[in-house]
C-alpha positions in Angstrom: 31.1 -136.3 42.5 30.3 -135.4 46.4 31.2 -131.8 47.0 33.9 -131.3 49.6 31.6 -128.5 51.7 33.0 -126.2 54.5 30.1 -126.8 57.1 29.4 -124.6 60.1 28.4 -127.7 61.9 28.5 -131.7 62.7 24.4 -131.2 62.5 25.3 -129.7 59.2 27.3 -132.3 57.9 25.1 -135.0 58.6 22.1 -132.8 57.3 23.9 -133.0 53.9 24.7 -136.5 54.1 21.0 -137.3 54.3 20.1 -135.3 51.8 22.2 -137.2 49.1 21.3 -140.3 50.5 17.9 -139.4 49.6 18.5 -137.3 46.6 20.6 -140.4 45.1 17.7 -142.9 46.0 14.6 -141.3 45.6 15.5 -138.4 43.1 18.3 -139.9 40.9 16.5 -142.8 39.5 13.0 -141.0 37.9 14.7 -137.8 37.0 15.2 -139.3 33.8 11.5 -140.8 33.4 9.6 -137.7 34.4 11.2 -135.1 32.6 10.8 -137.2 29.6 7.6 -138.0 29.7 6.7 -134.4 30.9 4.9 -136.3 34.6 4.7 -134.9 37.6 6.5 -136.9 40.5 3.8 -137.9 42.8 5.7 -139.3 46.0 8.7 -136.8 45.9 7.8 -134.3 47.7 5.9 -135.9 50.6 9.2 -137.5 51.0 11.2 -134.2 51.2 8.7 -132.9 53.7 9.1 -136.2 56.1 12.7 -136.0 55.7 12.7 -132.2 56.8 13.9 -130.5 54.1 11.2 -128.6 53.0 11.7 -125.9 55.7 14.9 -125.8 56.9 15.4 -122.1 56.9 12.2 -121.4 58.9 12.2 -121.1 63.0 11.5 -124.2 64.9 9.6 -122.9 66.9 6.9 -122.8 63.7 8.0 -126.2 62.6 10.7 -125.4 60.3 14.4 -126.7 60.5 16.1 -123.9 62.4 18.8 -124.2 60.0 21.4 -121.3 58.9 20.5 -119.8 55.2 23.8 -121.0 54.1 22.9 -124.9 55.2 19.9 -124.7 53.1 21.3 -123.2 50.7 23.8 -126.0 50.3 20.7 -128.8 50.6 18.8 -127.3 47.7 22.2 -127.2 45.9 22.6 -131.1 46.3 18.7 -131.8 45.0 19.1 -129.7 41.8 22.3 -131.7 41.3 20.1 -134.7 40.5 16.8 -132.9 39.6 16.6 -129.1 38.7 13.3 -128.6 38.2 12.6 -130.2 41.6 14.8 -128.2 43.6 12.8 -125.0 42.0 10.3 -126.3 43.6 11.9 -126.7 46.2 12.8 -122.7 46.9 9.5 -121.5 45.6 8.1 -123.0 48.2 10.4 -121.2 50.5 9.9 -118.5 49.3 6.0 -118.7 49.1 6.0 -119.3 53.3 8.3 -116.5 53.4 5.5 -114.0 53.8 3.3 -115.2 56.3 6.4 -116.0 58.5 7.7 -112.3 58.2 4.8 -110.0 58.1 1.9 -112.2 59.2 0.2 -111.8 62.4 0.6 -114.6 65.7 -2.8 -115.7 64.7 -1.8 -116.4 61.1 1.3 -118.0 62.0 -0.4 -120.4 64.1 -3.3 -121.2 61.8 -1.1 -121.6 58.4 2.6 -122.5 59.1 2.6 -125.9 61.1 1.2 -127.0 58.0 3.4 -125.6 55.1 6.7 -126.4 57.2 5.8 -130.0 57.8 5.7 -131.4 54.5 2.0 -131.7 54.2 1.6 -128.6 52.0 3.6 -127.3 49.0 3.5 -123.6 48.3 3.3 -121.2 45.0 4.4 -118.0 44.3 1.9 -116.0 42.4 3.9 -112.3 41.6 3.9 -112.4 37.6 1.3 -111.4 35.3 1.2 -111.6 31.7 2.1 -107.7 31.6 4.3 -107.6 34.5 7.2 -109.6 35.0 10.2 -107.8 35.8 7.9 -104.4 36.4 5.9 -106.3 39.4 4.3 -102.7 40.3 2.2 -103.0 36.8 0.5 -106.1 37.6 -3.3 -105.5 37.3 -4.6 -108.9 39.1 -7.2 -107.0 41.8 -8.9 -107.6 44.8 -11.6 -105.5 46.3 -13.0 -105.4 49.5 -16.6 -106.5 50.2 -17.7 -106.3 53.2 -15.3 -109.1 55.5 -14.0 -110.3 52.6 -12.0 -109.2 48.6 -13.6 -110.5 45.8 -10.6 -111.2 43.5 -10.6 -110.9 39.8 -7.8 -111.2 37.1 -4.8 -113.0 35.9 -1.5 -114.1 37.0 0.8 -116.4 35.1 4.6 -118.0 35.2 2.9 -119.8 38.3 5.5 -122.6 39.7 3.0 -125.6 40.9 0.3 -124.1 39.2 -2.8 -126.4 39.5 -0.8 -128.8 41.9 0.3 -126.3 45.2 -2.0 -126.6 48.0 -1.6 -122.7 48.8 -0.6 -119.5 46.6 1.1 -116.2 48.0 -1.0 -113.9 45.6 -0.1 -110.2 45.1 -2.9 -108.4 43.5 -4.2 -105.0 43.4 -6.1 -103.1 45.8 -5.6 -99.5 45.3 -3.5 -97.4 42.8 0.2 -97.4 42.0 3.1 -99.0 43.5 1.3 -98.3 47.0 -2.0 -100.0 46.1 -0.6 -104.0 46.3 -1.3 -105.9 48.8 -0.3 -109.9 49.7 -3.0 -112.5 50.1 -2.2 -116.4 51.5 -5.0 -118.3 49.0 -5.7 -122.1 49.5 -5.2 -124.2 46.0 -9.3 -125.5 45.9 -10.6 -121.7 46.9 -13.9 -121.3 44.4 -13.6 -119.7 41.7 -10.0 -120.4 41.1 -8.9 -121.8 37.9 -5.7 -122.8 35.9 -4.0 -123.2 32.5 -2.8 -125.9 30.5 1.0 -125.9 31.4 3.3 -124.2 29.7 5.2 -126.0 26.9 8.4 -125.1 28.5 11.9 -125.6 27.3 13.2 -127.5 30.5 11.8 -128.7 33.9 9.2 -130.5 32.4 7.8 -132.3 35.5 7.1 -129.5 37.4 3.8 -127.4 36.1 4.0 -124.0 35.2 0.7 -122.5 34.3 -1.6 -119.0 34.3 -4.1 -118.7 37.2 -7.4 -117.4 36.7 -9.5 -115.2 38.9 -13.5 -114.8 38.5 -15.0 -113.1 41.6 -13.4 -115.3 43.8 -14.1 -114.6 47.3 -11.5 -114.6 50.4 -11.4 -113.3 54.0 -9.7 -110.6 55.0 -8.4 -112.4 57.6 -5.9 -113.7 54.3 -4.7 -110.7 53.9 -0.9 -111.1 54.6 0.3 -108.0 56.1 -0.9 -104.3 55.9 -3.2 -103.3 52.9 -0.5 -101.6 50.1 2.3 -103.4 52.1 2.7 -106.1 49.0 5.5 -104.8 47.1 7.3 -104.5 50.5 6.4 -108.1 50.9 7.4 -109.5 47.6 10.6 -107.8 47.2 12.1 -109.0 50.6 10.8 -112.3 49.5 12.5 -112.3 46.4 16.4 -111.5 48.0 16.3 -115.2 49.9 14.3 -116.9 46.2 17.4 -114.9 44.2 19.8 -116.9 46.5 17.4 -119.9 46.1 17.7 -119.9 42.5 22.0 -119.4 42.8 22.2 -122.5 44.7 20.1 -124.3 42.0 21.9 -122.8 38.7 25.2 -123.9 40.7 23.8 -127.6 41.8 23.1 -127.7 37.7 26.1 -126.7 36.9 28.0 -129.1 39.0 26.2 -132.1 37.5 27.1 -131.1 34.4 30.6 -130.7 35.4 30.4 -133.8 36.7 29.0 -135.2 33.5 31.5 -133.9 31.6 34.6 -135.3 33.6 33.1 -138.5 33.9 32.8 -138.3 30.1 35.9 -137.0 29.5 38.0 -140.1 31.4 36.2 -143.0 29.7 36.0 -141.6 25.8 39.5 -141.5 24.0 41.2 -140.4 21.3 44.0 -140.5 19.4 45.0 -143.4 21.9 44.5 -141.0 24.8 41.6 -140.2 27.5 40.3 -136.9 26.1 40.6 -135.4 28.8 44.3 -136.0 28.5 44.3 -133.5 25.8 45.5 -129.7 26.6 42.8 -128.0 25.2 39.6 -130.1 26.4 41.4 -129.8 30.0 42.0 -126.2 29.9 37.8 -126.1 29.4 37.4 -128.8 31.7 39.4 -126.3 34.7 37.3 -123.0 33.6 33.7 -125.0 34.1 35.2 -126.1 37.6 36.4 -122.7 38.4 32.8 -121.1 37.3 31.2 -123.3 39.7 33.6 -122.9 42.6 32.9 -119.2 41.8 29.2 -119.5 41.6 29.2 -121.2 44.8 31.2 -118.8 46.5 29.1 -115.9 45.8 26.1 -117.1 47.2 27.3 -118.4 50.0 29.0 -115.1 50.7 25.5 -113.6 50.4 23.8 -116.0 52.5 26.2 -115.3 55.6 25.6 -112.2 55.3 21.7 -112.9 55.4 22.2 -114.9 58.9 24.3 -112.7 60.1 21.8 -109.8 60.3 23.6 -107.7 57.8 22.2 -106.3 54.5 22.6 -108.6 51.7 20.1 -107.3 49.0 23.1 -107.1 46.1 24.6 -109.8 47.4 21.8 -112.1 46.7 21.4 -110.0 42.9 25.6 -110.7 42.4 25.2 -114.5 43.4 21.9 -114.8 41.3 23.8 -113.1 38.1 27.0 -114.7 38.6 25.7 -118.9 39.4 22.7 -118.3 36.7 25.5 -117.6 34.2 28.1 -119.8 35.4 25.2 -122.8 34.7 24.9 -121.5 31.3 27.9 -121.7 30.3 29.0 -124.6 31.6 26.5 -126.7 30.7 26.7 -125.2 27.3 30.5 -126.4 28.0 29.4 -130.1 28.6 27.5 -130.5 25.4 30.7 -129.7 24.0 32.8 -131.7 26.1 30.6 -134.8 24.7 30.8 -133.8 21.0 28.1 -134.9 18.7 26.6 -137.4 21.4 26.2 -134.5 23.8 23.1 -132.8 21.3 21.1 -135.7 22.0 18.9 -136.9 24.7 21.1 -139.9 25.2 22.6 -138.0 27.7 21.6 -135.6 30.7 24.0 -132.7 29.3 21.3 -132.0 26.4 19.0 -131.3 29.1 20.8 -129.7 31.7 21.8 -127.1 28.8 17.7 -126.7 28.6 17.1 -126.2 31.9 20.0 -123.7 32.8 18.6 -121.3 30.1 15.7 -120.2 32.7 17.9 -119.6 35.4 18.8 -116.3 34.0 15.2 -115.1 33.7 13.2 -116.0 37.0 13.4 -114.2 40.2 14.2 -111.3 38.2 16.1 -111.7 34.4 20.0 -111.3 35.0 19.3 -107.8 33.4 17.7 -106.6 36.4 20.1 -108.2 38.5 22.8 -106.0 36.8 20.5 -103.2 37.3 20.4 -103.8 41.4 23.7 -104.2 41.5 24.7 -100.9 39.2 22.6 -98.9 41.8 24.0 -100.2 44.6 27.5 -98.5 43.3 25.5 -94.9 42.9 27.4 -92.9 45.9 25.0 -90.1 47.0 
C-alpha cells in the first residue's frame, strides 16, 4: 500500500514516485530469490546510482542530489519496504561519504566524491571491532605513520559490503585514548587488505557482512580524512544522520509488514467472516498502523530539525529507539496475524520478523540510544 506522504515539494513528490516505480520493478521481483539463496544482487545498485538515489542528501555541487534529509529519508523508507537489507545498504553508504564531505579538504572532495555520489562506487563503514562495538573509543585497529604514509595493522568487523564496497571509511588508532583515532578513506583493492567469510546472519542475507583484516597495509597520508585524533569527532557526527538512516529503514519494514498483514487479513476468513472482521485481530491490526505512523513521525521530526540547522543529536537517538522497536513489534505482530502459515517461509512476514531483530542493535544497540537520550534530560 503507497504511503500517503506530506512532501515539501512537486520535485519531492515525483522523486518518490520514481523511486517506487523502480523499487516495485527492479527490487520487488528478486527480493525473494536473493535472500533465499543468500546472493548478492549484482545489477541493483548500479541501477540506484543511475537513477540518483544513491546520494540524494549530498550537495550538488559534489554530485549528490541536493535533496532535504527528510526527502531521503522518505526514499530509503520506500526501498526497505520491498528490500531491507538493500536499503542498509543504502544508508551505509551515506553514511560512509559522510566524512570526506564534512571534514575533508577541497582537494579531497574533488579527488573522491564525484565518484561515490554518482553511482559508480558503493561505500562501507568500518567503526566496529570485535572488542568495540558500542564502546567505539576501545577499538584497537592502528595505523602508524611512516614516513608519507601509515602502515595499518589490525581488525575491524560487522563491516556492511565487506569484500564487495569499492571504498571503506576506516577509523583506527593512531595515538592513545579517546583522542588518539583518526578517520582514513581506504579503496576496497588497497594491498594488504583482506576479508572474512560472511557472517551467518539471521536476516539480510544478500548483503555481506564480514571482518576486515589489516597486515602492514600501506596508505597515504594524503587519506587521512580530517585532523589526526579528530576520528571519534568524525564517526559520531556520522552516526546522528546513519541513526536516522536506520529509523527510516526499521519503519519501511515495518510498513510492509503491515501491509502484509492487512492484505492477509482481508482474503483469509473465518467463522464465515474476513478475519480482519473480528474485534480483536482489528484492534492489533490499528496498534501495528499506529506504531508505524509513530515511527515515522519521529524521524521525520528529527530530520527537519537536521535541515533546518538546529541540533538534532537525541532526536536522531529517539527516532532510532522508537522505529527500531516499532518494526519489532509489528512484524512480530504479522507472524501472528497469519497464524501458523506466518512461521514459515511461504511468506515474507517470517522474514521481515528476522530482519527487524538487527535494527535494534546497529548504529548503536537501542540501549545506548536510551542512554543518549537519558543524558540529554540531565539539567546542569
Amino acid at each position: 500500500m503507497a504511503v500517503d506522504r506530506l512532501l515539501p515539494s512537486e520535485d519531492a513528490e515525483n522523486l518518490i514516485a520514481l523511486t517506487r516505480e523502480i523499487a516495485d520493478k527492479v527490487l520487488d521481483p528478486v527480493v525473494d530469490a536473493h535472500e533465499k539463496a543468500e546472493t548478492y544482487p549484482d545489477g541493483v545498485f548500479p541501477a540506484l546510482g543511475a537513477a540518483g538515489l544513491l546520494s540524494l542528501p549530498q550537495p550538488e555541487e559534489w554530485g549528490g542530489g541536493g535533496q532535504p534529509f527528510e526527502v531521503y529519508l522518505q526514499v530509503l523508507e520506500e526501498i526497505a519496504a520491498r528490500w531491507a537489507a538493500v536499503a542498509v545498504a543504502v544508508s551505509v553508504h551515506s553514511l560512509s561519504s559522510h566524512p570526506l564531505l564534512m571534514f575533508g579538504t577541497d582537494e579531497q572532495r574533488k579527488r573522491w566524491l564525484p565518484g561515490m555520489l554518482s553511482g559508480e562506487q558503493i561505500g562501507a563503514y568500518s567503526l566496529s571491532e570485535p572488542q568495540a562495538g558500542s564502546d567505539a573509543a576501545a577499538l584497537r585497529c592502528a595505523a602508524k605513520p611512516e614516513g608519507d604514509d601509515y602502515v595499518l595493522n589490525g581488525s575491524k568487523s560487522w563491516i556492511t559490503h565487506g569484500g564487495v564496497a569499492d571504498f571503506y571509511t576506516l577509523f583506527a588508532r593512531t595515538g592513545e585514548g579517546s583522542r588518539g583515532i583518526s578517520c582514513f578513506l581506504v579503496p576496497g583493492d588497497l594491498p594488504g587488505l583482506s576479508f572474512g567469510k560472511p557472517e551467518e546472519k539471521m536476516g539480510l542475507h544478500a548483503v555481506p557482512t564480514t571482518a576486515a583484516f589489516y597486515d602492514n597495509a600501506r596508505i597515504g597520508s594524503d587519506r587521512r580524512i580530517g585532523d589526526e585524533g579528530q576520528g571519534l569527532q568524525i564517526a559520531f557526527s556520522a552516526l546522528d544522520s546513519g541513526r536516522l538512516g536506520i529509523a527510516a529503514v526499521a519503519t519501511g519494514l515495518a510498513q510492509a509488514a503491515l501491509d502484509e498483514a492487512v492484505r492477509y487479513a482481508n482474503e483469509r476468513t473465518t467463522f464465515g467472516r474476513k478475519i480482519i472482521d473480528h474485534q480483536g485481530l482489528g484492534f492489533l491490526l490499528a496498534d501495528m498502523a499506529a506504531a508505524v505512523t509513530t515511527a515515522r513521525a519521529t524521524y521525520l521530526d528529527a530530520a527537519r530539525r537536521r535541515d533546518a540547522g538546529r541540533p538534532y543529536s537525541e532526536q536522531a537517538s529517539v527516532a532510532k529507539l522508537v522505529a527500531t522497536d516499532a518494526a519489532m513489534k509489528v512484524t512480530t505482530d504479522a507472524v501472528q496475524v497469519f497464524g501458523g502459515v506466518g512461521y514459515t517461509r511461504d511468506f515474507r512476514v517470517e522474514r521481515y520478523m528476522r530482519e527487524a531483530k538487527i535494527m535494534q542493535i546497529f548504529e548503536g544497540t537501542n540501549q545506548i540510544q536510551r542512554l543518549v537520550i537519558a543524558r540529554g534530560l540531565v539539567t546542569s
